[in-house]
N, C-alpha and C positions, 0 to 999 in steps of 0.2 A: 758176372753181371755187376756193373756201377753204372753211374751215369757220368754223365757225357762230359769229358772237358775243358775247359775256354779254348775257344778258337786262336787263341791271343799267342803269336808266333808263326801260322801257319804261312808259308806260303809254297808253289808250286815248285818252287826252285828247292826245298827242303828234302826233294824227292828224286834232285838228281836234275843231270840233262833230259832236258823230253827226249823219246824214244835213243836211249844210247845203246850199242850194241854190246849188250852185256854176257851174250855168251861167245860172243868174237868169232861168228862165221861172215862178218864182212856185211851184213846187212843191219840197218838199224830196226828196233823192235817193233816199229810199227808195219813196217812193212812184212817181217816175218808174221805177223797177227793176219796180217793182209791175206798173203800167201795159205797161211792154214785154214781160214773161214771163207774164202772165197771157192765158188767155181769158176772153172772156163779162166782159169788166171793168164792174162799175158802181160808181161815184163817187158820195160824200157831198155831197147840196144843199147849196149855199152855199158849196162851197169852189172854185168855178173852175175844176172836172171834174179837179184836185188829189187828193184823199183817197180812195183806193180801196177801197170798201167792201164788195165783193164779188168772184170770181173763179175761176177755177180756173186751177189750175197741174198741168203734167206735167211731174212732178220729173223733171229733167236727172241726177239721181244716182239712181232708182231705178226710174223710170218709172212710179209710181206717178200715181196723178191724185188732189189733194188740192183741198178746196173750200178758200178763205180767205171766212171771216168776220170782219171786223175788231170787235175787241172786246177785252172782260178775257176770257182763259181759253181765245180762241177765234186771236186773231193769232196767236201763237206757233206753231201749226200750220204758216206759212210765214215760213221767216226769208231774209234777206237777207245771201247766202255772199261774205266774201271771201275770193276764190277760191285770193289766195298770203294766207295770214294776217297781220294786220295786226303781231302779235309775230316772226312768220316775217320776213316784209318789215324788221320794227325790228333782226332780228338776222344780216340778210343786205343788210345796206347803207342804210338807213331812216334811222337815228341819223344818219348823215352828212349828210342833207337838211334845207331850213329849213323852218319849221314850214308855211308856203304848200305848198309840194311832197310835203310825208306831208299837207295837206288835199286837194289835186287827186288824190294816189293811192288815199286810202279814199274817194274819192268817183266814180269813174272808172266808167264804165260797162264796159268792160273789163274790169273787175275784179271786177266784181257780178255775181249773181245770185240770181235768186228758187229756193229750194230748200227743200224737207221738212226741217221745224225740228228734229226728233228728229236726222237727220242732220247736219246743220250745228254742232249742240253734239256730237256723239260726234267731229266733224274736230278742234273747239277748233285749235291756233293746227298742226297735222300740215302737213306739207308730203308729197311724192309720193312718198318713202321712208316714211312714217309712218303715211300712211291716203290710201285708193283710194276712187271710190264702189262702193256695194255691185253695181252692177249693173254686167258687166265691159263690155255696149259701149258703156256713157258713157264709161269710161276714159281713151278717148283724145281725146275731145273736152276732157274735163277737163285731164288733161295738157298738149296742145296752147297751151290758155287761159291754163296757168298759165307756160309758156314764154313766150308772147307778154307775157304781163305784166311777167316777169321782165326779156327783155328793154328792153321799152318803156323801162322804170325804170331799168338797167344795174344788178340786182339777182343779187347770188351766187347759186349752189347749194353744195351740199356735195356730196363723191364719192358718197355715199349716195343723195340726192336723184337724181344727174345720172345714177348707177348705173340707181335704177328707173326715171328719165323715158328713159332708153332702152331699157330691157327693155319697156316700155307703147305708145311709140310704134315699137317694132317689129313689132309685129304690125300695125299700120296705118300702113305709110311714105308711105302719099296721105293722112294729114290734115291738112287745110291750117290754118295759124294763125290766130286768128279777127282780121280787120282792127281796126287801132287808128286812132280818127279823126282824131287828132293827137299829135305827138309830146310826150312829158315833155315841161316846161321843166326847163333844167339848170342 
């Protein structure tokens, strides 16, 4: 536990290319996020079952069930949450890593998730002191997730954060950490 570090350095580009294809099966990581959280997935011709064109998603923060249309005007409907903020992450130990290690962590399957876009811009970079999902028994799955991350990485919280991540996972002391499938490299 510390607190929190100047934001002063951060930017997205710190973290790598957005969605690069870090485990090199040919599809870039957003779309493999796509792929695992969505149902009913159908992929764009020509791309190597790659670009996920169609889907449905049951938001993990709302429970709502939203279509994804990939398109202008129509993607944004499901965006791609990372789960500790990629600024949260830069100012809770991030800065200290080389630029390989903030790529493998905004790209970490662990770390992602397919979520209701409107929600994922009202998170912006909130950590578990800051902003909850709106629906209370995601809570603690969300929570959980965001533990396991933290650790994976050996990332801070603040008294604040580690305040609420224990008032949220006390009402559910059986949920389990969601498994990570290899460890950081450090």
């Amino acid at each position: 536990m510390k607190g929190r570090a100047p934001r002063a350095g951060y930017d997205r580009e710190e973290f790598g290319p957005a969605w690069a294809d870090v485990d090199r099966n040919g599809c870039d990581t957003r779309n493999d996020v796509l792929r695992r959280d969505l149902a009913e997935v159908a992929t764009k011709p020509g791309t190597r079952g790659c670009v996920v064109a169609t889907g449905t998603l049951v938001d993990p923060y709302s429970g709502a069930t939203i279509e994804f249309v990939r398109g202008m005007g129509t993607s944004q409907a499901v965006q791609i949450d990372h789960v500790v903020a990629l600024s949260d992450a830069w100012q809770k130990g991030a800065q200290q890593w080389d630029e390989a290690l903030r790529e493998e962590f905004a790209n970490d399957p662990l770390e992602l998730l397919a979520v209701d876009g409107r929600l994922n811009s009202a998170k912006r970079d909130g950590d578990a002191a800051t902003w909850l999902p709106p629906a209370r028994p995601a809570r603690c799955a969300y929570v959980a997730r965001q533990v396991a991350v933290k650790a994976k990485y050996r990332l801070w919280v603040t008294a604040a954060e580690k305040a609420a991540i224990g008032r949220v996972l006390a009402g559910c002391p059986d949920e389990p950490l969601p498994p990570s499938t290899v460890a950081a490299r450090r």
